[in-house]
C-alpha positions as a Markdown table, in Angstrom:
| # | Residue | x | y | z |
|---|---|---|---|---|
| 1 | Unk | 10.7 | 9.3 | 7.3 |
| 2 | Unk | 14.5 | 10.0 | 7.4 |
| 3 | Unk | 16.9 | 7.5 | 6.9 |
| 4 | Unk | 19.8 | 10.3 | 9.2 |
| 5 | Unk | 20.4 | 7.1 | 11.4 |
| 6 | Unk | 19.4 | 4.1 | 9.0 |
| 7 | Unk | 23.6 | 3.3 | 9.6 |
| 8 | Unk | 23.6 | 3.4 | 13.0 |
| 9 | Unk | 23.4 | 0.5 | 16.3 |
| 10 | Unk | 19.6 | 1.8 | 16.8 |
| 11 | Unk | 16.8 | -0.2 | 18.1 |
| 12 | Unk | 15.5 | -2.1 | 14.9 |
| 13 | Unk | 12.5 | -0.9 | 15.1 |
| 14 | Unk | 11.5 | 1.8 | 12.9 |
| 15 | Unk | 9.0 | 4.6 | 12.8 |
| 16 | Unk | 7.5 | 6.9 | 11.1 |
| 17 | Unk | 5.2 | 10.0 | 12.3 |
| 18 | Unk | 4.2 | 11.6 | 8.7 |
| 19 | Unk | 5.5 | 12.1 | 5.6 |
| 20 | Unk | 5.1 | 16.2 | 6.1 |
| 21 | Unk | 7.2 | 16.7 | 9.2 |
| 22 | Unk | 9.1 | 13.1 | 9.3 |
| 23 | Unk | 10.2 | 11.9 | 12.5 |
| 24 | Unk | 13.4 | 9.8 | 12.4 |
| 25 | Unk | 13.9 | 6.5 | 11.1 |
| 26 | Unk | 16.2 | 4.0 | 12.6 |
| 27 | Unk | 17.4 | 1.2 | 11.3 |
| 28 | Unk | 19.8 | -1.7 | 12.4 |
| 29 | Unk | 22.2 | -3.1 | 10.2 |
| 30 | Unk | 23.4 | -7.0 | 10.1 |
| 31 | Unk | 26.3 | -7.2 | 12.1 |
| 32 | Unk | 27.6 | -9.7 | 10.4 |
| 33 | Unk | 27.1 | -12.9 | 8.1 |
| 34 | Unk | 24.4 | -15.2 | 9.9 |
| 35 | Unk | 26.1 | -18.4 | 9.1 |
| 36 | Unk | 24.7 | -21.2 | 6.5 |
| 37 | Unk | 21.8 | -21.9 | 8.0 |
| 38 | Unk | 21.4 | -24.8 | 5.4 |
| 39 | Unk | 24.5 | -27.4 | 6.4 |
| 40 | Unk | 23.0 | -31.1 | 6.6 |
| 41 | Unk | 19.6 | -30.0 | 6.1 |
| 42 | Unk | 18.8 | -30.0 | 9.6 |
| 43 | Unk | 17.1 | -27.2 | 11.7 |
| 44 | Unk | 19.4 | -25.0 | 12.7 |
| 45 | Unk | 20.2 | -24.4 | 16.3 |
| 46 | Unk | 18.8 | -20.9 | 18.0 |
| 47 | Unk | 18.9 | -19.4 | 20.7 |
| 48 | Unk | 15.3 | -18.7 | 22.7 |
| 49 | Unk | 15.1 | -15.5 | 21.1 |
| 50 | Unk | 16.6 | -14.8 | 17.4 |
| 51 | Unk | 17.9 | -11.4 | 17.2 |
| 52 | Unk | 16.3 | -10.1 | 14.1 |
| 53 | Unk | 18.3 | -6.6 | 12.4 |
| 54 | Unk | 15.5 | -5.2 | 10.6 |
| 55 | Unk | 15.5 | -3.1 | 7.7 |
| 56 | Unk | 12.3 | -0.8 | 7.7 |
| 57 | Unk | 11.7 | -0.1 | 4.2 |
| 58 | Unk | 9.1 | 2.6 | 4.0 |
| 59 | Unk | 8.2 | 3.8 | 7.2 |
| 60 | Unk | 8.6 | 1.0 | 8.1 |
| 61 | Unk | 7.8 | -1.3 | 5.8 |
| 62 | Unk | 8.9 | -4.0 | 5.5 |
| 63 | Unk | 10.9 | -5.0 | 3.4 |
| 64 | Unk | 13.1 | -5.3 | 3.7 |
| 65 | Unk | 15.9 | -7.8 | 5.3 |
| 66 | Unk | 15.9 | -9.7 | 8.1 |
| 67 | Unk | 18.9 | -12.0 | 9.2 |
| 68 | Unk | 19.0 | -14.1 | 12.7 |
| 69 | Unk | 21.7 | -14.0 | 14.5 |
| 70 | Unk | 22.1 | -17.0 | 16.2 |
| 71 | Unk | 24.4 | -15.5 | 19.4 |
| 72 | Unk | 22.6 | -15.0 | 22.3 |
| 73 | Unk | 19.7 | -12.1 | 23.4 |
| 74 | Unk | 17.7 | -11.3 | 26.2 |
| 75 | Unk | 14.8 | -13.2 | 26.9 |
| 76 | Unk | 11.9 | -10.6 | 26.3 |
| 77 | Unk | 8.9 | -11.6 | 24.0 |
| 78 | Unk | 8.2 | -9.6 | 20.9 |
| 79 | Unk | 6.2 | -6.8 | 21.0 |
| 80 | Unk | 2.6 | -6.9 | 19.8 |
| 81 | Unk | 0.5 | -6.0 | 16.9 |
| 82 | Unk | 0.3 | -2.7 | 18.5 |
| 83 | Unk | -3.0 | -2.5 | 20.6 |
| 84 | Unk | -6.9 | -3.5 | 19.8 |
| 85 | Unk | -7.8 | -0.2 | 18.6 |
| 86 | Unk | -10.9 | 1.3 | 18.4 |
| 87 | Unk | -12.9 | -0.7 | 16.0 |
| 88 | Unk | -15.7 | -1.9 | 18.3 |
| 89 | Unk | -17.0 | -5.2 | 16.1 |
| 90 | Unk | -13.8 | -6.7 | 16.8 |
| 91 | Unk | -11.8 | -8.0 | 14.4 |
| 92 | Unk | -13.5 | -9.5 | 11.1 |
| 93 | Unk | -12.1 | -13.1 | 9.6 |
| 94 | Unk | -9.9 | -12.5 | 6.8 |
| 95 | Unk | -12.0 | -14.6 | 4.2 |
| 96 | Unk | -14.1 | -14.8 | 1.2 |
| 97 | Unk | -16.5 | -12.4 | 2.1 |
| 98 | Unk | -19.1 | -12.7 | -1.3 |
| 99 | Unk | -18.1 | -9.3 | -2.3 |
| 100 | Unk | -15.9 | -9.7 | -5.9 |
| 101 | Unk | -12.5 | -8.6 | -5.7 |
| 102 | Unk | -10.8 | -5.2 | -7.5 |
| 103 | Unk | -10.2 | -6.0 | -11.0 |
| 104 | Unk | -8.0 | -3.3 | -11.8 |
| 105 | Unk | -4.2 | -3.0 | -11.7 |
| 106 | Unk | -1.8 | 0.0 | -11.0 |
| 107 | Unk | 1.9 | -1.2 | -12.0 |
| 108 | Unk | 0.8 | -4.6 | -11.6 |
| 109 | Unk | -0.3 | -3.7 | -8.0 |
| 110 | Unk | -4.2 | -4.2 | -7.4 |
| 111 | Unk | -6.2 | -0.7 | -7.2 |
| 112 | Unk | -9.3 | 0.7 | -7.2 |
| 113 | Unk | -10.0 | -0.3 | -3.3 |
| 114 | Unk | -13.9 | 0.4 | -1.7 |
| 115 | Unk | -14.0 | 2.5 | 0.3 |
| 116 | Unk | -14.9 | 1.1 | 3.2 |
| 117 | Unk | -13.1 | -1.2 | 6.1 |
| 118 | Unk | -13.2 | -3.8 | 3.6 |
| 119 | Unk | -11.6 | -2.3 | 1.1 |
| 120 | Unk | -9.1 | -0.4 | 3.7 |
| 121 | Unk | -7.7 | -3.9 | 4.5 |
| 122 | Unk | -7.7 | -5.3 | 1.3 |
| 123 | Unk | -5.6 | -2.0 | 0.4 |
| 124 | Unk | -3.2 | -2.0 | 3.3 |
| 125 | Unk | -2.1 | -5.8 | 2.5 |
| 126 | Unk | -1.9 | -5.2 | -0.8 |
| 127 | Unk | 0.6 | -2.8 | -0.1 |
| 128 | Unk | 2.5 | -4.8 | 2.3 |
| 129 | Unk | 3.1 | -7.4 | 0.6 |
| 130 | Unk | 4.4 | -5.0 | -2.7 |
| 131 | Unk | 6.4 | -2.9 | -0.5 |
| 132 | Unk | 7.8 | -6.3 | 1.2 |
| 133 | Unk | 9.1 | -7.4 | -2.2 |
| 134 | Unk | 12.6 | -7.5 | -3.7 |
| 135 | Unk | 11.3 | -5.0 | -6.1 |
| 136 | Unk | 12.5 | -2.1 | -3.5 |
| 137 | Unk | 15.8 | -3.2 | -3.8 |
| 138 | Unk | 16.4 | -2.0 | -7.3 |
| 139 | Unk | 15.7 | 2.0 | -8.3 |
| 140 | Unk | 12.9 | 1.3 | -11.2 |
| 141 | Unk | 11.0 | -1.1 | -9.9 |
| 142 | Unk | 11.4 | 0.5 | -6.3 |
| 143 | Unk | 10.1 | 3.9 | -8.1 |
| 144 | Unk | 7.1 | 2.3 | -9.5 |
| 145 | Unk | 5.6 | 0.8 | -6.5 |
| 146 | Unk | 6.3 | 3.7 | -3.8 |
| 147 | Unk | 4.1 | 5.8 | -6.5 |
| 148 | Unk | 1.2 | 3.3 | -7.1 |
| 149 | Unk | 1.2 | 2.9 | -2.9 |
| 150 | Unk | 1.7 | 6.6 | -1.5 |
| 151 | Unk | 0.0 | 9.9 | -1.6 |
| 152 | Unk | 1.7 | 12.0 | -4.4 |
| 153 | Unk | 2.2 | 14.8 | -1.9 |
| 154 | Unk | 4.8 | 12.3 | 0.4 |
| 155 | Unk | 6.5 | 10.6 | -2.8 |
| 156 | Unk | 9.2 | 12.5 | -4.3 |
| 157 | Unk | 10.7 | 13.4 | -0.4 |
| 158 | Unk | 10.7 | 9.6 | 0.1 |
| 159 | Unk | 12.1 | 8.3 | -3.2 |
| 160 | Unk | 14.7 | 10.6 | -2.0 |
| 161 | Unk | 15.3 | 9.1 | 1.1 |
| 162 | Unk | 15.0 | 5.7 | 0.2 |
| 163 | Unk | 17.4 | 6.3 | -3.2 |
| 164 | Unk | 20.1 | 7.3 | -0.2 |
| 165 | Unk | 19.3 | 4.6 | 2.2 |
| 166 | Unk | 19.7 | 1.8 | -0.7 |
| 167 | Unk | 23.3 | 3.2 | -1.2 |
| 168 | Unk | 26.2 | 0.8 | -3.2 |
| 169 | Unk | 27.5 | 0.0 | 0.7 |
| 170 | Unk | 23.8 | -1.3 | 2.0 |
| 171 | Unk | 23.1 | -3.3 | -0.7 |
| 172 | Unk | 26.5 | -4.7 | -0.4 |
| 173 | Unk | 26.0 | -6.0 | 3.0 |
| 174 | Unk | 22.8 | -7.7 | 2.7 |
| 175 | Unk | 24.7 | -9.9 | -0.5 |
| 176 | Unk | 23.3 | -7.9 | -3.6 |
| 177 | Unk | 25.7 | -6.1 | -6.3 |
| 178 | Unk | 25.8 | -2.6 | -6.7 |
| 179 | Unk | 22.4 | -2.2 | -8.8 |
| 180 | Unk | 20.4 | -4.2 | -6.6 |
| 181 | Unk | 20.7 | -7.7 | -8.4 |
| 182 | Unk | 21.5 | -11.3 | -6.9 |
| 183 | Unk | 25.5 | -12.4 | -7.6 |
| 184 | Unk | 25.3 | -15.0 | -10.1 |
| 185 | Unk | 24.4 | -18.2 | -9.1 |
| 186 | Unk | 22.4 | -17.0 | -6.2 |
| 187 | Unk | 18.4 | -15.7 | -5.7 |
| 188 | Unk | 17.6 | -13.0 | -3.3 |
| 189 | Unk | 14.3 | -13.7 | -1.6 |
| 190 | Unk | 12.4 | -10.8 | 0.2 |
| 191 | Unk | 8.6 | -11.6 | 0.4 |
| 192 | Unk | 5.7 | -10.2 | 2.8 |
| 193 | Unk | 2.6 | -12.6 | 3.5 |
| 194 | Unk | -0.5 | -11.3 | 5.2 |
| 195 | Unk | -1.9 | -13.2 | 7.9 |
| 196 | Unk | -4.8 | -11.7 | 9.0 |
| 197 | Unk | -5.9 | -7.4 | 9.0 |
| 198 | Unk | -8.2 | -4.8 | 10.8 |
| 199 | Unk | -9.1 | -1.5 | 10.2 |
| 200 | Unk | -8.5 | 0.4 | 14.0 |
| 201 | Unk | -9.9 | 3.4 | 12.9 |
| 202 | Unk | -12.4 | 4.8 | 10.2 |
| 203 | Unk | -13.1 | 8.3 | 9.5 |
| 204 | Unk | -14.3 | 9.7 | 6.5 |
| 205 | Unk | -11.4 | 10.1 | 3.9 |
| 206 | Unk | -8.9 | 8.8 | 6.4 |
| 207 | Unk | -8.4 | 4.9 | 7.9 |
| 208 | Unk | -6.0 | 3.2 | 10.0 |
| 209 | Unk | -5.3 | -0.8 | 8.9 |
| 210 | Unk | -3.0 | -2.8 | 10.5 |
| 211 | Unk | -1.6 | -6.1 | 9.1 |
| 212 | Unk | 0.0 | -9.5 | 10.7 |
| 213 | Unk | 2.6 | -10.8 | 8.0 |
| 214 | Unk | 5.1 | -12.9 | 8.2 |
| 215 | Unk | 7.8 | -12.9 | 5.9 |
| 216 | Unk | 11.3 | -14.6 | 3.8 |
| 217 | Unk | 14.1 | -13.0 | 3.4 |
| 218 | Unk | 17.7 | -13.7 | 2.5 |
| 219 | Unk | 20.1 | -15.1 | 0.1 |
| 220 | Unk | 18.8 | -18.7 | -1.5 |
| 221 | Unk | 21.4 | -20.7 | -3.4 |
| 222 | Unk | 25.0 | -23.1 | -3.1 |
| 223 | Unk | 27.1 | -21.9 | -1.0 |
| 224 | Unk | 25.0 | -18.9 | 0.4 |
| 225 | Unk | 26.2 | -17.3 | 4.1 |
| 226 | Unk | 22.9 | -15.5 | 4.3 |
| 227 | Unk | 20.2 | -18.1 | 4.8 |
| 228 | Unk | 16.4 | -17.3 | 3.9 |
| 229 | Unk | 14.8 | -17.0 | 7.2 |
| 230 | Unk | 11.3 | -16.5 | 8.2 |
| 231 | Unk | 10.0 | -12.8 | 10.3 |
| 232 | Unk | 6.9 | -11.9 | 11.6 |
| 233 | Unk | 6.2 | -8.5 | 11.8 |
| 234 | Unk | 2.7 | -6.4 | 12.2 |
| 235 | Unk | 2.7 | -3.1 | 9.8 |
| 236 | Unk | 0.1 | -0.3 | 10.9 |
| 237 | Unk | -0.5 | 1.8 | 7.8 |
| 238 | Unk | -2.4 | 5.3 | 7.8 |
| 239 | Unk | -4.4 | 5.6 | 4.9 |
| 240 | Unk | -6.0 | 8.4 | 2.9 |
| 241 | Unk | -8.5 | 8.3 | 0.3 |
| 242 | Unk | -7.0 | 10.0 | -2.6 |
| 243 | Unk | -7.9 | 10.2 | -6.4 |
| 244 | Unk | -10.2 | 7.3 | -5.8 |
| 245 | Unk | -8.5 | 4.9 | -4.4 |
| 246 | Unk | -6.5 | 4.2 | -0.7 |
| 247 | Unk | -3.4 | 5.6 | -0.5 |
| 248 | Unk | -0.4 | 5.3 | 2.7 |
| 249 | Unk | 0.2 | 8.9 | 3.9 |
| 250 | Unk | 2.2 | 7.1 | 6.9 |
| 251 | Unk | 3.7 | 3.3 | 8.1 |
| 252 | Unk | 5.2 | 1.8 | 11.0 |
| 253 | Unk | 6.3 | -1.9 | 11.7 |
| 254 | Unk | 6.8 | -3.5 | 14.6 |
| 255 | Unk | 8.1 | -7.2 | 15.9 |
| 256 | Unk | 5.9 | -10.5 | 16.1 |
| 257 | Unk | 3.1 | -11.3 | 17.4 |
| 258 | Unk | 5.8 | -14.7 | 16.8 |
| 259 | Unk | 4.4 | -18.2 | 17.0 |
| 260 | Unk | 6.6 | -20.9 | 18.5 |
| 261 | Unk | 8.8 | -22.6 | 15.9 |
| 262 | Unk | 7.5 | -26.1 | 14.5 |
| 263 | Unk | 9.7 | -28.7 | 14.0 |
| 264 | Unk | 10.0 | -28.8 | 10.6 |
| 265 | Unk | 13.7 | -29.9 | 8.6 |
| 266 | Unk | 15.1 | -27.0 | 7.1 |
| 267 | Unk | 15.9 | -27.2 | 3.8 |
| 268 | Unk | 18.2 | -27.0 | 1.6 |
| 269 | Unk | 19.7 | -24.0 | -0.2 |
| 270 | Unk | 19.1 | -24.7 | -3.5 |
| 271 | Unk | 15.3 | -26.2 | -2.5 |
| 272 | Unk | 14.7 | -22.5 | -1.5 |
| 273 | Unk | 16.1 | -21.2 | -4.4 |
| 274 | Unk | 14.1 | -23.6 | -6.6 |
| 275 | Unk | 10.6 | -22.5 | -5.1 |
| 276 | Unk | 11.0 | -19.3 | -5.0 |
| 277 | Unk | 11.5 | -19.7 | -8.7 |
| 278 | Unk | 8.8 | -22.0 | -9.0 |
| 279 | Unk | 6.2 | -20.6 | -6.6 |
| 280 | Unk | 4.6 | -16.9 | -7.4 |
| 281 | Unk | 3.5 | -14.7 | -4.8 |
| 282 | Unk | 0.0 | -14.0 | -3.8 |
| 283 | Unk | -2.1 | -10.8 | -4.3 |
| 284 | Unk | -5.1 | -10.2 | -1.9 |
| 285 | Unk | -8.1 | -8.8 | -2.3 |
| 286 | Unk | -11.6 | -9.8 | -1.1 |
C-alpha cells in the first residue's frame, strides 16, 4: 500500500494489490466539518445518497473515519461486496456452528484460527473489527495490532506507511490532538461490526474472506461538529497461513452493500458518548 496520494481529491475508495510490490492507495479527505448532526435530537436531514470520505486504513481497512456530508451527490447505488466468488456451497450462515471457539489471545486480539473456511472467516472478522478500531489512531496501540494481524514480511513497510499517513495534520482534521487522543471533553468513536463472511477462495496455505461490516465513526460528546455516523463497507482480505495461525498478506474495502435507513430518532451527543463508554465491543469467533 502507499499512502503517495492519501492527501489528495481521489476516489474514496482504496486499494491495495500486495504488500511486496504495493499499488497505490488513495484516500479522500473530509472536506470539511459535517455539521452537528445531533441538534434537537431529531434525524438529520440527508440527501438520497450521503457522500461518505473514507479513510482506508490498512489496505483498506477500515478504519478508519467516515463523515457524511450532507450537500448533494449523484444518485448512483453503492457498489457491492465485490462479486459471489468461487466458493461453490454458497455462502454459510454466520452462526453458532457447535465447533468451540479460539481460546487464545495475541495482543488481546483472538489467534490461533483453524485452518479451514471456518477458521478463515472467523480470522478475517477478527481482524476487521481490530483494524476498524480507534486503536490505529495512536502509534502503540496502532503498532501492536498491524503485527498480531499481518504477515511479518509486509509489516515494517506498512508501519511505515501508516506512521506517515497518521501525520499531526490528518489527525487534526478528523478532531483528534496531535498524539491521537480525543480533546477533552469529547470521545472519539471508530468501531467495525461484522455482519455476515465467506471464504471466496481456498487453497492450501492461502484463502480469500471477505466481510459485510458496518461501522461508527466520529466525534461523540457536547458541542461536537463531527457527529458519529454509521458506514457500511465490505472488506476482502487475502490471507496466508503463517506460523500457525491466518495472517492478511493483502486488504481492500469497498462501499455498501447499504440498507435503507430506518426511522429511528437520532440521539443525542452525549447519549453516544455515554454508550460507547458503557458498551464494549464484540470479538468473533465461532
Amino acid at each position: 500500500m502507499s499512502f503517495g496520494d492519501e492527501h489528495g481529491n481521489d476516489p474514496g475508495r482504496t486499494t491495495d494489490d500486495g504488500f511486496g510490490g504495493m499499488g497505490q492507495t488513495r484516500t479522500r479527505l473530509p472536506d470539511g466539518g459535517a455539521g452537528d448532526g445531533y441538534g434537537g435530537g431529531r434525524r438529520p436531514q440527508r440527501s438520497s445518497r450521503s457522500l461518505i470520505a473514507m479513510v482506508g486504513v490498512v489496505v483498506l481497512l477500515i478504519a478508519a473515519i467516515a463523515f457524511a456530508n450532507r450537500g448533494g451527490g449523484d444518485d448512483t447505488g453503492a457498489s457491492g461486496a465485490g462479486g459471489g466468488g468461487d466458493n461453490a456451497s454458497g455462502p454459510e450462515p454466520t452462526a453458532a456452528s457447535g465447533v468451540k471457539p479460539v481460546t487464545g489471545k495475541n495482543g488481546g486480539i483472538p489467534s490461533g484460527f483453524a485452518k479451514d473456511e471456518q477458521g478463515a472467516e472467523s480470522a478475517a472478522a477478527n481482524y476487521a473489527v481490530a483494524l476498524g478500531s480507534d486503536g490505529m489512531f495512536t502509534p502503540d496501540s496502532r503498532q501492536q495490532i498491524v503485527r498480531t494481524t499481518h504477515d511479518p514480511a509486509a509489516v515494517d513497510t506498512l508501519l511505515g506507511q501508516l506512521d506517515a499517513a497518521y501525520s499531526p495534520a490528518f489527525l487534526k482534521n478528523v478532531g483528534l490532538n496531535d498524539d491521537g487522543t480525543a480533546p477533552s471533553g469529547l470521545t472519539f468513536v471508530s468501531r467495525t461490526m461484522p455482519v455476515g463472511t465467506k471464504v471466496t477462495e481456498m487453497n492450501g496455505d492461502t484463502a480469500t474472506a471477505e466481510v459485510w461490516c458496518t461501522g461508527l465513526v466520529g466525534m461523540a460528546g457536547e458541542g461536537s461538529t463531527k457527529p458519529v455516523t454509521a458506514t457500511w463497507f465490505t472488506i476482502t482480505e487475502k490471507l496466508k497461513w503463517v506460523g500457525d495461525d491466518w495472517k492478511i498478506v493483502s486488504s481492500t474495502q469497498s462501499e455498501g452493500p447499504t440498507p435503507v435507513n430506518g426511522d429511528n430518532r437520532a440521539s443525542s451527543a452525549d447519549e453516544i458518548a455515554k454508550a460507547v463508554e458503557g458498551y464494549g465491543g464484540f470479538t468473533y469467533a465461532r
